[in-house]
N, C-alpha and C positions, 0 to 999 in steps of 0.2 A: 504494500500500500504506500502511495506515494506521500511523503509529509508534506504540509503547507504550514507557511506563518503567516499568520491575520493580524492584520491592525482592523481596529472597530473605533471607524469614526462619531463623536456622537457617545459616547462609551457610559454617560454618567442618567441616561434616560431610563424609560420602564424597559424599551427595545434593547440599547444596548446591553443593562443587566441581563435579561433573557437569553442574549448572543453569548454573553460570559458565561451563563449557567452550561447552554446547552456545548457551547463549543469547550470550556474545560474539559467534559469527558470524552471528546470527539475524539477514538483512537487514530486519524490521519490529522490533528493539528501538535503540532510542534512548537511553534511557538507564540501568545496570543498577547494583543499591545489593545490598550485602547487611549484616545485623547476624551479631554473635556477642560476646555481652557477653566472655566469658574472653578474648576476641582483639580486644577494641576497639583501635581505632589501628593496627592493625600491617597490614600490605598483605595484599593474598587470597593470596598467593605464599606467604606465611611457612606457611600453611597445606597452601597444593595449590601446590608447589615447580613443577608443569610447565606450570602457568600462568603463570610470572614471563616478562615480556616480550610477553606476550599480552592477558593480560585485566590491563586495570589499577584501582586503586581499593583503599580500607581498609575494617576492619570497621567498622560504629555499631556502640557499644554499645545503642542500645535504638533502636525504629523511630522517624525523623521523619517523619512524614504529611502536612507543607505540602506539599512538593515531589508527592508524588502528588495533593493534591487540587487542584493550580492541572495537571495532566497532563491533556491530553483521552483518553488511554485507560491508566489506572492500572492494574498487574498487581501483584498479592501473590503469591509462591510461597512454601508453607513447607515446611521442611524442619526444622522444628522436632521433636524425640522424643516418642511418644507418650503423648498425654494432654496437652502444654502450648496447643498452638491452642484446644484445647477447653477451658483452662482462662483461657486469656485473652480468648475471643470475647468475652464480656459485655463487657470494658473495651476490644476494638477495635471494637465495634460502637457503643459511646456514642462514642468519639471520633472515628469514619466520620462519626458523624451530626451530631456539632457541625461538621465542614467541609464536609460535604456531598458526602462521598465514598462512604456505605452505598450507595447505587445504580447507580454507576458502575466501584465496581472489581471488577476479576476473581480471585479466587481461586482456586489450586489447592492444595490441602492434601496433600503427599505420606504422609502417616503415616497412621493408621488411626481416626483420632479420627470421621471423619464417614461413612463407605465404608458403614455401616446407616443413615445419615440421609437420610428420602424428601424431604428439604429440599434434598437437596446430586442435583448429576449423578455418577452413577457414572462414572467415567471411564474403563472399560475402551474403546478408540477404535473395535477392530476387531467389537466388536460395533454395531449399528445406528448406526453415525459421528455422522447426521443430530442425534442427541441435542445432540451437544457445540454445535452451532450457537446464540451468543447466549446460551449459558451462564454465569454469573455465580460459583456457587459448582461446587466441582468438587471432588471427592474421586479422587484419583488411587489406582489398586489395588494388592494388595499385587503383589511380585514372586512369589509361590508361587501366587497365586491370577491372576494375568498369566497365565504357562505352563498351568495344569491347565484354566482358562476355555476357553483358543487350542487346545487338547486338545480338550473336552468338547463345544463352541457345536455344532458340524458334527454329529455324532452325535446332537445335540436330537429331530428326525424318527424314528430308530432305539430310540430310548431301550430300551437296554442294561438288563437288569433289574440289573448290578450291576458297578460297574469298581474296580479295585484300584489305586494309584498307590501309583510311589517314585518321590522326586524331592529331589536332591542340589545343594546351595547352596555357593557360595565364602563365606571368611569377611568379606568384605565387607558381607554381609546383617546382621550383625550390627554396625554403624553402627562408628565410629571407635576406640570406647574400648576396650581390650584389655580382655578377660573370661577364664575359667577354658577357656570353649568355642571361641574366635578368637587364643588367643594362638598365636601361629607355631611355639613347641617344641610344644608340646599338638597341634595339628595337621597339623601339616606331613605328617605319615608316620603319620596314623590315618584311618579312616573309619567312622564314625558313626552311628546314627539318633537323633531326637532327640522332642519332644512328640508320639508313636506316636499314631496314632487322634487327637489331641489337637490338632491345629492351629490358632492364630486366625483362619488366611486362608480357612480352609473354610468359615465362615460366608457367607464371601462369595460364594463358590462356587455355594453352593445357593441363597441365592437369585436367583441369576443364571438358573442350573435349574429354577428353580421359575418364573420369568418366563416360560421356556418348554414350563412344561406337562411339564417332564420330574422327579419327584422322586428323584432316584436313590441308591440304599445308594454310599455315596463312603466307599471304604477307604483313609487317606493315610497315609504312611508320611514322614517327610521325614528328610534326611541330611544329618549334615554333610561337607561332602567337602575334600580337601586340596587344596584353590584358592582364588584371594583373589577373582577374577568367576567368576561364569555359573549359569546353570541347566540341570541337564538332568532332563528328568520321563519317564518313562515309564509310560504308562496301559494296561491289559490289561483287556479285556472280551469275553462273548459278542457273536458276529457274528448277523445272521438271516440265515434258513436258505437256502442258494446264494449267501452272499455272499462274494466272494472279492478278494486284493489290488487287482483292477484298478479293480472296483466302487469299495472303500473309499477308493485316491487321489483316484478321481473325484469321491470325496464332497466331500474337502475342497480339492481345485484346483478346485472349481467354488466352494463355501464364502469362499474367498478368492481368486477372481479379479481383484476391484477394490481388493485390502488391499495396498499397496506394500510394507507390511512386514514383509509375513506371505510368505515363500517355503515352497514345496515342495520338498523334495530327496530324491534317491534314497540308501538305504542307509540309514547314520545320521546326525544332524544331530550337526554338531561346535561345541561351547562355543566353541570358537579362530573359529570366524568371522562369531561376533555380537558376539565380545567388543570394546567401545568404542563399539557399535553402536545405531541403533533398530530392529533386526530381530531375528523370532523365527522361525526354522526348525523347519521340521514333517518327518516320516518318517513312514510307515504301514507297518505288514507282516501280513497275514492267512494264517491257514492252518489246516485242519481246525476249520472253525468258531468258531477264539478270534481276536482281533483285536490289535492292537499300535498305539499311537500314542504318537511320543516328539516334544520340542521342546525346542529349547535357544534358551538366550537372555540376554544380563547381566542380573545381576539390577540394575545400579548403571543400563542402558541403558533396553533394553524393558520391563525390568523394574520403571523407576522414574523417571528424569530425562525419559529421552528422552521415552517416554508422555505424561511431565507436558507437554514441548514440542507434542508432537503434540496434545495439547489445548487448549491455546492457539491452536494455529495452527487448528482447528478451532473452536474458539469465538470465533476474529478472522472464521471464512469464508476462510481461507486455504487453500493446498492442502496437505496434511498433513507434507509430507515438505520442507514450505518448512524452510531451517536445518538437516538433517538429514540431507541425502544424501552419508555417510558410511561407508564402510567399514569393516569391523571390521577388528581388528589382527593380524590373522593372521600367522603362526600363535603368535599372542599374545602 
């Protein structure tokens, strides 16, 4: 197996902890760096408290690039807030190129800066895997457009003249810094919706949709809900005509028979047992012609780190679940 050294740009966020958690036990990472200017010096611990004793190493304030250009297999993750990868690529790409590291290292961008760029690989995994292989730049998806993707792919065939979704987010989606809409009195003991019809991650969505020939009216609805992980979405659509629950599991246990971490479950899929996880659980229910598809999923996991790993490990030719074969923390 071949070693990589990762720096994790961004390193002092909910994403970057995640990245630490999951990549310390990554048997192909070698050796792992992360920056976060406001936390220079102080151990990753100071930040993500349930990492002390585990993952060891301080923040850089700003990235050193020798150490990855003298690495035979260089990895960037970022985790940096939307809009700064995209505002610093100009000046990492001039100094990739003065070491002679633009060709060689791997990128995955967790934020949303590059996810419409036909430059970059879409990183959803569980759609045509094959992509990620030897992949260089990699746009990892939102956590809202993860869930409603892992909904929609299966039903591409059927294409539904028109599906309704709500779909309720922990306040961890909303990144570290306490705001008017994640602060814990504000939420604790409310429930939400929130950019109605309006969502950034739907972009993403359709054209995922549109790749397969399916252009669908997509009604989203998103919420915020009083939990700090998970997602759970629920999609409702016209079924065709004689088609009933049994048909519709079949659709997508057949859909995701080769996806590790895509399970099927009976009833409803519960937040509590993806949470800490790389797994997103699906449920179906049909009846009298309308259809029901729900999945849940962290948004901090599948939703976002974990993915990013699974991409790597896929863009190394690894097997996707190398690092990863993890439990969620039930009952949470």
């Amino acid at each position: 197996m071949s070693k990589v050294d990762v720096l994790i740009l961004g390193a002092s966020g909910y994403g970057g902890g995640e990245l630490l958690r999951w990549l310390s036990i990554h048997p192909a990472v070698k050796s792992l760096r992360g920056t976060a200017r406001s936390h220079a010096g102080k151990p990753f611990h100071a930040q993500h408290p349930h990492l002390q004793g585990l993952v060891e190493g301080t923040f850089e304030a700003a990235p050193d690039w020798t150490p990855l250009a003298d690495s035979a297999f260089p990895v960037v993750f970022s985790a940096l807030p939307h809009g700064e990868l995209a505002r610093l690529w100009p000046e990492f790409q001039t100094e990739w190129t003065r070491l002679g590291l633009a060709d060689k290292v791997t990128v995955i961008d967790l934020s949303a800066d590059f996810r419409l760029d036909p430059a970059w690989v879409y990183g959803l995994v569980d759609w045509k895997p094959g992509r990620m292989k030897g992949a260089r730049r990699i746009a990892n998806p939102g956590c809202f457009a993860t869930a409603l993707q892992l909904a929609l792919l299966p039903l591409a065939p059927w294409k539904p003249a028109f599906v309704a979704v709500t779909a309720a987010t922990g306040s961890s989606g909303s990144g570290a810094a306490p705001s008017d809409t994640t602060h814990h009195p504000t939420r604790a003991t409310d429930f939400r919706a929130y950019k109605i019809l309006s969502h950034q991650h739907e972009a993403e969505v359709l054209r995922t949709l549109a790749a397969e020939s399916w252009e669908v009216p997509l009604s989203f609805v998103p919420q915020s809900a009083p939990m700090v992980r998970g997602i759970f979405a629920t999609l409702q659509f016209p079924l065709p005509a004689g088609i009933e629950g049994g048909a519709l599991r079949a659709l997508y246990e057949d859909f995701y028979k080769d996806r590790f971490f895509v399970r099927i479950v009976e009833g409803s899929p519960r937040v509590a047992a993806t949470t800490g996880s790389a797994f997103a659980d699906i449920a179906v229910a049909a009846r009298h012609g309308h259809g029901a598809v729900m999945v849940a999923l962290d948004n901090l996991g599948k939703g976002m780190a974990a993915q990013a790993v699974q991409n790597l490990n896929l863009a190394l030719g690894l097997p996707e679940w190398t690092g990863l074969k993890v439990a969620g923390g039930y009952p949470g």
